[in-house]
C-alpha positions as CSV (number, residue, x, y, z in Angstrom):
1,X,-20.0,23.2,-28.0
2,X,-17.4,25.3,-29.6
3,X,-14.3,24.0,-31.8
4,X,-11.9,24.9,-28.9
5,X,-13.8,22.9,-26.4
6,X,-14.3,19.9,-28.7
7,X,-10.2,19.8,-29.0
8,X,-9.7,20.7,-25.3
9,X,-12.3,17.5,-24.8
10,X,-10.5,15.3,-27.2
11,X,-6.8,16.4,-25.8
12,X,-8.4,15.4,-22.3
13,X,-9.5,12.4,-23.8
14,X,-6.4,11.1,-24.6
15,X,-4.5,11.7,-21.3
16,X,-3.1,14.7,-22.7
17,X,-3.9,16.8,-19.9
18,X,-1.5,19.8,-19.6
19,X,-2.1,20.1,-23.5
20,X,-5.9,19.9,-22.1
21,X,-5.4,22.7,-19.3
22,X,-3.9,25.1,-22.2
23,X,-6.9,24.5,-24.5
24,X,-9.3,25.0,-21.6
25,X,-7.5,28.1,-20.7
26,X,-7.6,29.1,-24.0
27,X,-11.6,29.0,-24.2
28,X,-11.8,31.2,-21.1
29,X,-10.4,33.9,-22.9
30,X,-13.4,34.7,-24.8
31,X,-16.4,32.6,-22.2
32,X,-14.7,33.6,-19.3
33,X,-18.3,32.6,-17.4
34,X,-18.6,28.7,-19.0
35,X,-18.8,26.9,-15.6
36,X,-18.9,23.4,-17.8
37,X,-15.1,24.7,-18.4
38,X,-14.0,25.4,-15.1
39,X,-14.7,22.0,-13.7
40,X,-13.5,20.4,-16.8
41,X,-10.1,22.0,-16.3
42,X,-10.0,21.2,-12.7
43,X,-10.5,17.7,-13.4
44,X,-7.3,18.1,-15.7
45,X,-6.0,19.8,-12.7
46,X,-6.2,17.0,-10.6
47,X,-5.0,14.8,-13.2
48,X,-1.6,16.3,-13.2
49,X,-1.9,16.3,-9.8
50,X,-1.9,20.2,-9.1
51,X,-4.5,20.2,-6.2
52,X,-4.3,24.0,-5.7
53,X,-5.1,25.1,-8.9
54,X,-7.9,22.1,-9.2
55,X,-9.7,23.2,-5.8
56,X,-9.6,26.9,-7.5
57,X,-11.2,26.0,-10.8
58,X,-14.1,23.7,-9.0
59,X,-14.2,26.6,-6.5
60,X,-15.3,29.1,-9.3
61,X,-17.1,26.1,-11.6
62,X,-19.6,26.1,-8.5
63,X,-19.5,29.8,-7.9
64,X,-20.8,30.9,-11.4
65,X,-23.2,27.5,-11.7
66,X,-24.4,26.8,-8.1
67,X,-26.5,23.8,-9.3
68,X,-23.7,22.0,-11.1
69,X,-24.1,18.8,-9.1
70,X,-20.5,17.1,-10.4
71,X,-18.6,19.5,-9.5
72,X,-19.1,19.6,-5.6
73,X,-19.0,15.7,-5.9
74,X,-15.5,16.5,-7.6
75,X,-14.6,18.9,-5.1
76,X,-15.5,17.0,-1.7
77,X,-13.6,14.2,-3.8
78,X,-10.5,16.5,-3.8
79,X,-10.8,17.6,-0.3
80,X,-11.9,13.7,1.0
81,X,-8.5,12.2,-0.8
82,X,-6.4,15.0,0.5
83,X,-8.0,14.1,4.2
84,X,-9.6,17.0,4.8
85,X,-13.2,15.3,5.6
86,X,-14.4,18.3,7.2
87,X,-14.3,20.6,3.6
88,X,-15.8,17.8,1.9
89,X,-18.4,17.3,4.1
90,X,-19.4,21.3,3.7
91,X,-19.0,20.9,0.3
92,X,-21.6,18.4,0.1
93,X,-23.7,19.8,2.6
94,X,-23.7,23.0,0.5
95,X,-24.2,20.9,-2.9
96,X,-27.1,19.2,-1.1
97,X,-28.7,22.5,-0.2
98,X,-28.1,24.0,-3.3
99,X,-29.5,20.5,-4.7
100,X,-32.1,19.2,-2.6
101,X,-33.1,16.3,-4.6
102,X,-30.0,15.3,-6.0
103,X,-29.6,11.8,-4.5
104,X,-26.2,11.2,-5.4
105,X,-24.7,13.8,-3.8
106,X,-27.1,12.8,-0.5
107,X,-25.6,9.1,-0.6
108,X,-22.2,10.5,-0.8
109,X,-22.5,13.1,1.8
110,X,-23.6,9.5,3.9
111,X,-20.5,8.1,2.7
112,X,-18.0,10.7,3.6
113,X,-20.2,10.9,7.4
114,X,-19.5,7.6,8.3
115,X,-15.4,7.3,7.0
116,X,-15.8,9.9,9.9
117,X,-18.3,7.8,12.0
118,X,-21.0,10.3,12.1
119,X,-23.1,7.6,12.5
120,X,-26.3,9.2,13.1
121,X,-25.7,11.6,10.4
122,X,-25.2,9.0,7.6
123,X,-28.9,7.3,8.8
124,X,-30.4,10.6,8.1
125,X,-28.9,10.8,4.4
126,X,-29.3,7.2,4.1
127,X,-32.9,7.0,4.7
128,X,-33.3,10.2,2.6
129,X,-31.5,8.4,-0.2
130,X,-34.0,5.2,0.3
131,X,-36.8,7.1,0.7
132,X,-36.5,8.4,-3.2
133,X,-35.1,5.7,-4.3
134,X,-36.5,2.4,-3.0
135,X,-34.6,-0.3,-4.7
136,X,-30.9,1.6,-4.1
137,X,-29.1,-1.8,-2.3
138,X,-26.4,0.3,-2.6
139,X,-27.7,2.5,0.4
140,X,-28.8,-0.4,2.5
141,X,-25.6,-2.2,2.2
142,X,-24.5,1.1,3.3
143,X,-26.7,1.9,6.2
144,X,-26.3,-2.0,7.2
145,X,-22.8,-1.2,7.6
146,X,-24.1,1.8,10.2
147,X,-26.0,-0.4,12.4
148,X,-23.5,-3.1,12.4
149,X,-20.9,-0.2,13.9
150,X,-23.9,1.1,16.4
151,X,-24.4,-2.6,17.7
152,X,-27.8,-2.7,16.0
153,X,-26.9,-6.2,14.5
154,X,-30.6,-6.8,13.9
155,X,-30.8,-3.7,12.2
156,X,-27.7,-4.7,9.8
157,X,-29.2,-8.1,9.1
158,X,-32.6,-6.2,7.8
159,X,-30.5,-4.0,5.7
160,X,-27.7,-6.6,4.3
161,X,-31.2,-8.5,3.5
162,X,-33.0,-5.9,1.7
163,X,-29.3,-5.9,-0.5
164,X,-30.2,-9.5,-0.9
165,X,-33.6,-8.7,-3.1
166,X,-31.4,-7.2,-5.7
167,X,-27.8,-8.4,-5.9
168,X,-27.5,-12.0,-5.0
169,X,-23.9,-12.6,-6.7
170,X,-21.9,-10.5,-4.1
171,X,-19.8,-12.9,-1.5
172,X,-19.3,-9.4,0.3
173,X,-22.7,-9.2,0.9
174,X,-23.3,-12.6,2.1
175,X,-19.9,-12.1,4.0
176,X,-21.3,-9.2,5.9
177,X,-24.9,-10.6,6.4
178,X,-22.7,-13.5,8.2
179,X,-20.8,-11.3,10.5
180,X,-24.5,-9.6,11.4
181,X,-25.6,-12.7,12.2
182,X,-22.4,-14.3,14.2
183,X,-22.2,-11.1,16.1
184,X,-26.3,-11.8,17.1
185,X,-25.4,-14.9,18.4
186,X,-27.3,-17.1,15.0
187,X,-24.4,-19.2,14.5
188,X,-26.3,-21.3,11.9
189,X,-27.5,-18.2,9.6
190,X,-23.9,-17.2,10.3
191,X,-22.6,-20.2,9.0
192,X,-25.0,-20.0,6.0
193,X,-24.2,-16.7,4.8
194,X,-20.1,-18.0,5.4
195,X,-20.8,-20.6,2.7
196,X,-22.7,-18.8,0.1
197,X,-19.6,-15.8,0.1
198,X,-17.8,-19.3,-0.5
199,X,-19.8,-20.3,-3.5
200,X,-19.9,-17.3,-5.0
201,X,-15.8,-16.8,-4.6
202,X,-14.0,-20.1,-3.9
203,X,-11.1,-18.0,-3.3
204,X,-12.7,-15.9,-0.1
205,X,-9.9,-16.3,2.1
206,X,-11.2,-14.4,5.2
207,X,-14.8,-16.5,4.9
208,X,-12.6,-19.7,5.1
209,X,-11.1,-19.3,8.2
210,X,-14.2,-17.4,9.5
211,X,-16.4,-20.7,9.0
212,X,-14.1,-23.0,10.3
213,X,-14.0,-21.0,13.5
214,X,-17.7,-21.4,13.5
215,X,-17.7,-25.4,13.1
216,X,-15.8,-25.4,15.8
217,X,-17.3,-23.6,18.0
218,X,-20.4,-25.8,17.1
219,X,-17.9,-28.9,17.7
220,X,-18.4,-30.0,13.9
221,X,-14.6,-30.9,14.0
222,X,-14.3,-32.5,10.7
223,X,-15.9,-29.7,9.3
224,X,-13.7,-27.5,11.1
225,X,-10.5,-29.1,9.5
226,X,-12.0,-29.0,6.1
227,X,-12.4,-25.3,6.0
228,X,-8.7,-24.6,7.9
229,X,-7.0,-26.8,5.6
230,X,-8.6,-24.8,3.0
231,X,-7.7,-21.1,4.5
232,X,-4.4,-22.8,4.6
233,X,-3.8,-23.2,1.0
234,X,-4.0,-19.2,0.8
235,X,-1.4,-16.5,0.7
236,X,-1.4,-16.4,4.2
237,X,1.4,-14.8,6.5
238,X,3.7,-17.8,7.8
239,X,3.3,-16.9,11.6
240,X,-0.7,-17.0,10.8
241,X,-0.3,-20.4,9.1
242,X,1.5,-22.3,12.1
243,X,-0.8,-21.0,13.9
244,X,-3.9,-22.8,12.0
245,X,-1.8,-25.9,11.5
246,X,-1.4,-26.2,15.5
247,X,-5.0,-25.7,15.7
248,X,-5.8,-28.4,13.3
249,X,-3.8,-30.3,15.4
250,X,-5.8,-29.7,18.5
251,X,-8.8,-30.5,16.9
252,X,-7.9,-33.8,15.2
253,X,-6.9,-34.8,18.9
254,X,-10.6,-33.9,19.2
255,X,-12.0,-36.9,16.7
């Protein structure tokens, strides 16, 4: 690496990024065809918050090295904040073309299909994704979210599972396993999965009120109370709180 992209580097470093963008401009001068530049400076571009110029740079970054797998994922990133899914989505489609093994760039092309519910799309990447690498949980907490949104709830539960054999200290993922299993009609697993999000983050809010619905669907009223009065010593909107507090009402009339 050459002096001028060491400072350029080092200016970029330090949030410095106009200074940055001249330095970087500065190498082009004499390798107008480093590629490693180009997407550098676009990502200084997009620092500064100059969108037009960054999509150029990662534009021509990709142009001169059509295998440089960062800088489609930083331009469908440019193009997926801005909201234009459809570019990022051709960007990555073209990066996983150009890349066929890059699983990265397959697991976000998933990601980007299903913020626009391409549903059967994202399986096809997703399973791709698995398939070389077994033990991503990643992409089955990711394709669980897929069959939970297609109905599939048995599906989901397999998938939030297999997340299970790898990352056991994540109340999101025992917090969606539970809604896979409430929306299959297991009220017990449900409840199960409820409590564990609960243990692993006493401050769960959602999984408070979420389980005391359950108890009291399953008429364990004391229960019930235990896990409202809990939800209702959360930052919780007021209307939402006399709400619960009427309910506990209803329910104590119950014991």
């Amino acid at each position: 690496m050459s002096e001028k992209i060491d400072k350029a580097m080092s200016l970029f470093k330090e949030g410095k990024y106009k200074e940055a963008i001249d330095s970087f401009h500065s190498v082009l001068e004499t390798e107008p065809d480093n590629a490693d530049v180009y997407n550098n400076m676009a990502v200084a571009y997009t620092c500064v918050g100059d969108t037009e110029h960054a999509e150029t740079y990662f534009v021509k970054a990709i142009e001169l090295d059509p295998e440089m797998a960062q800088a489609y994922i930083n331009l469908s990133d440019l193009y997926f904040k801005s909201g234009d899914i459809a570019s990022a989505v051709g960007t990555l489609q073209r990066g996983s073309y150009e890349l066929e093994n890059n699983l990265t760039i397959a697991h976000l092309l998933a990601r980007v299909y299903i913020e626009d519910q391409r549903w059967d799309d994202a399986i096809v990447e997703l399973e791709r994704v698995l398939d070389g690498e077994p033990e991503n949980y990643d992409a089955y907490y990711d394709l669980g979210h897929v069959y939970f949104e297609l109905g599939d709830y048995e599906g989901a539960i397999d998938n939030f599972e297999n997340v299970l054999e790898y990352e056991q200290n994540n109340e999101l993922i025992y917090y969606s396993l539970a809604q896979a299993y409430e929306a299959n009609n297991e009220i017990d697993k449900a409840i199960s999965n409820y409590l564990k999000a609960i243990a692993v983050n006493d401050k769960f809010t959602l999984a408070h009120k979420k389980v005391g619905i359950l108890f009291l669907a399953r008429e364990d009223y004391s229960d019930a109370i235990e896990y409202f009065e809990n939800y209702l010593g959360f930052d919780i909107p007021q209307e939402e709180k006399e709400n619960i507090e009427k309910l506990i009402e209803r329910v104590r009339a119950k014991l």
